[in-house]
C-alpha positions in Angstrom: -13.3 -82.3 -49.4 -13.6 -82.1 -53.1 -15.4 -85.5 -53.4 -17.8 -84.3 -50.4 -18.5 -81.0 -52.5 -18.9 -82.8 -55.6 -21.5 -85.3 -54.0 -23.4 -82.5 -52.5 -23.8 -80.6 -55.5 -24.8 -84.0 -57.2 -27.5 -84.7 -54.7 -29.0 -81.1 -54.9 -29.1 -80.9 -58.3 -31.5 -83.6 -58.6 -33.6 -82.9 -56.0 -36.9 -80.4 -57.2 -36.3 -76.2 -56.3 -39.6 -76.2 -54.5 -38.8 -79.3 -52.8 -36.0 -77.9 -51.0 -37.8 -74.4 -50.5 -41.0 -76.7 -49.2 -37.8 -77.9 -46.4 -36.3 -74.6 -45.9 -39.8 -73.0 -44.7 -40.6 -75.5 -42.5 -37.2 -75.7 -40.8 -37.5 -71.7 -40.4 -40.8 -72.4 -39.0 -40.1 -74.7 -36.4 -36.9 -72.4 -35.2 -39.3 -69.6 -35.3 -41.7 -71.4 -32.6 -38.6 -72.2 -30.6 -37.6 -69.0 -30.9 -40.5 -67.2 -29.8 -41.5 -69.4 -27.1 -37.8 -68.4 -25.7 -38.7 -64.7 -26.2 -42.4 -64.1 -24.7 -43.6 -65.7 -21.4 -46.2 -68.1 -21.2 -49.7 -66.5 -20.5 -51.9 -67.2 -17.6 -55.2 -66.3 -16.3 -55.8 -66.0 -12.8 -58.5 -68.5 -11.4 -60.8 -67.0 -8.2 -61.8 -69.9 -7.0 -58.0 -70.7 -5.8 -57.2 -67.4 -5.1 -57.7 -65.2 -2.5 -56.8 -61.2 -1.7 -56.9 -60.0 1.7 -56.9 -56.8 3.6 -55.6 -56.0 7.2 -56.1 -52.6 9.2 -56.2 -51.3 12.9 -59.0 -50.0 14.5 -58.8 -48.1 17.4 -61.4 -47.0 19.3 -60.6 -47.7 23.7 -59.0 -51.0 22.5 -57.1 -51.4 19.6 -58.7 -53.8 17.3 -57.9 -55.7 13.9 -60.2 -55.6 11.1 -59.4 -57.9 8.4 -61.3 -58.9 4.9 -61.5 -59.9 1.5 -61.9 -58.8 -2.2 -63.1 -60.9 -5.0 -63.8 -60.7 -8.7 -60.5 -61.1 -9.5 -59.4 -61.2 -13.0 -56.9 -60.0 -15.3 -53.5 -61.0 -17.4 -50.4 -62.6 -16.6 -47.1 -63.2 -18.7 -44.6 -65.0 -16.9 -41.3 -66.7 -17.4 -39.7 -67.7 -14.4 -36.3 -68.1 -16.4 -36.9 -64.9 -18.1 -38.6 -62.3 -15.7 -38.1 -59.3 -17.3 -40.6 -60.4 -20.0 -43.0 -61.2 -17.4 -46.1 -58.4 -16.5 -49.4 -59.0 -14.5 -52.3 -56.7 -15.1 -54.7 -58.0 -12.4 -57.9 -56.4 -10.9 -60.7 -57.0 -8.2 -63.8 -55.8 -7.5 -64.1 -52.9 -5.3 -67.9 -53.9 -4.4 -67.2 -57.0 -3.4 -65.3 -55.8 0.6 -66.3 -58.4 2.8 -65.1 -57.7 6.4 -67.8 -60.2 8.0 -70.3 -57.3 8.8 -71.9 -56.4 6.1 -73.3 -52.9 7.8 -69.5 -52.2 8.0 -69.0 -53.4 4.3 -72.0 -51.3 2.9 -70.1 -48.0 4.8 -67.0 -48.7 3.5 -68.4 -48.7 -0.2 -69.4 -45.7 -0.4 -68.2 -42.1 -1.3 -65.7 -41.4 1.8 -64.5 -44.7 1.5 -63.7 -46.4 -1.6 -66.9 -45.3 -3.6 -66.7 -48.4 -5.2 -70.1 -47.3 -7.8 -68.1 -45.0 -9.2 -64.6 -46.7 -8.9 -65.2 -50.1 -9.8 -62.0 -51.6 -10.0 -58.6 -52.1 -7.9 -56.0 -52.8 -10.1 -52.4 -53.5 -9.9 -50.4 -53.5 -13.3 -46.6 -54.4 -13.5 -43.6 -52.2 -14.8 -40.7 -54.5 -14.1 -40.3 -57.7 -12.7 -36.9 -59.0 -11.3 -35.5 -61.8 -9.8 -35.5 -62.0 -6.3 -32.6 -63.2 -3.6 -33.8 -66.6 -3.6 -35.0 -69.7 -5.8 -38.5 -69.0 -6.4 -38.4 -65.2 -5.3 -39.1 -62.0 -7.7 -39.7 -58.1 -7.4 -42.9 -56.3 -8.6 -42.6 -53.0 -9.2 -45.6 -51.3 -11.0 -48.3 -49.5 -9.8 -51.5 -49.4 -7.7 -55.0 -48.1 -9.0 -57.3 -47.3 -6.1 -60.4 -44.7 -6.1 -58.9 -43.3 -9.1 -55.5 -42.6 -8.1 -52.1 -44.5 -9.5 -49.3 -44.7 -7.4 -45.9 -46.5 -7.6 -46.1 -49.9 -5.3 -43.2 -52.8 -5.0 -43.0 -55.5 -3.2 -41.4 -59.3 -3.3 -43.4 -62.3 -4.3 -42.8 -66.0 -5.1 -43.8 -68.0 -7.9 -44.4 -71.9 -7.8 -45.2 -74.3 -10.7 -48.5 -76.3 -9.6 -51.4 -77.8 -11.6 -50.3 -76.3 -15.0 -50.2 -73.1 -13.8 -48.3 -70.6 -10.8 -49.2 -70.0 -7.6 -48.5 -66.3 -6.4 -47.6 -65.4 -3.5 -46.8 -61.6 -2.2 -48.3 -58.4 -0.2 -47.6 -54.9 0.4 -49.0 -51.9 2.8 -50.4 -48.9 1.8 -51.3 -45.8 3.3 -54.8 -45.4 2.8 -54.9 -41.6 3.1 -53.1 -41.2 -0.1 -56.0 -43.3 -1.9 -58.4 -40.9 -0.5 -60.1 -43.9 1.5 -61.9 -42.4 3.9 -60.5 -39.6 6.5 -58.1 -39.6 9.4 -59.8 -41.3 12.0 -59.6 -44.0 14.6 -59.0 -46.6 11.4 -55.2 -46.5 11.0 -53.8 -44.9 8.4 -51.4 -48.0 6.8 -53.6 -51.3 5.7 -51.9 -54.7 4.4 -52.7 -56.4 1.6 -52.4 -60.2 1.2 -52.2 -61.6 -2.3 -52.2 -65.6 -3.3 -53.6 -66.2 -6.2 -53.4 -68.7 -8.8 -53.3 -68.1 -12.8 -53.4 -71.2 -15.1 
């Protein structure tokens, strides 16, 4: 142990101060990177053209009838780790204006002030609190919160995550009750209204 001391010291000695330093900050560096790649999920962005949101509600009038639709101009952030999901968070929006039920004279009602006045409340967006893991392989729980005509309420539901193209694909949905939105009154439209979500950040 002695002779292995001795021959450390003698190989140190002659090798330059800033030479070694120049070594330390480089090796601090790479654990550094390591280190925070461990620490903070990836980012992603989400891509519209491989995404889609949908909406689902009852209509009754004699018959009861299913209306369902679209949103687009989807954007946003999105952290995610799927080792590591409580440093994941989404903050992901669409375009209120951009309803598309297949009837446009339906559409144009539904835009405006009873309904989700979308000139005035552009955006629908859905911003995480805490994300879980779920049951399963693949599976985790959102819980954050819903901004819809200008009111934020708590929402969580389960979703999966898959590694494709160099990027997720996200799958998940929730109901809500419309009424406590203030979109539109209580009428032959039912009250609760599903929302489809896959969408696909990269």
């Amino acid at each position: 142990m002695v002779i292995v001391g001795n021959l450390f010291a003698l190989i140190f000695t002659h090798i330059p101060k800033n030479y070694i330093m120049k070594s330390l900050k480089i090796t601090f560096t790479v654990l550094l990177i390591f280190t925070t790649n461990w620490l903070f999920a990836q980012h992603y962005t989400p891509v519209e053209q491989n995404s889609t949101i949908k909406f689902k509600v009852s209509h009754v009038m004699i018959f009861r009838s299913t209306v369902t639709g679209t949103f687009k101009g989807l954007k946003g952030e999105v952290f995610f780790d799927a080792k590591n999901p409580a440093q994941s968070s989404f903050d992901v929006s669409v375009e209120a204006g951009t309803i598309n039920s297949g009837i446009d004279m339906r559409d144009n009602h539904l835009k405006e002030e009873a309904y989700f006045d979308a000139d005035k409340y552009k955006q629908i967006v859905i911003k995480s609190q805490n994300i879980t893991k779920g049951p399963h392989d693949n599976t985790f729980v959102f819980s954050g919160t819903l901004t819809l005509k200008g009111v934020t309420k708590a929402i969580s539901f389960p979703f999966t995550a898959k590694a494709v193209n160099g990027g997720y694909q996200f799958s998940g949905g929730f109901e809500l009750n419309r009424l406590e939105y203030n979109v539109g009154p209580d009428n032959s439209i039912d009250k609760d209204v599903e929302i489809d979500m896959d969408v696909f950040a990269r």
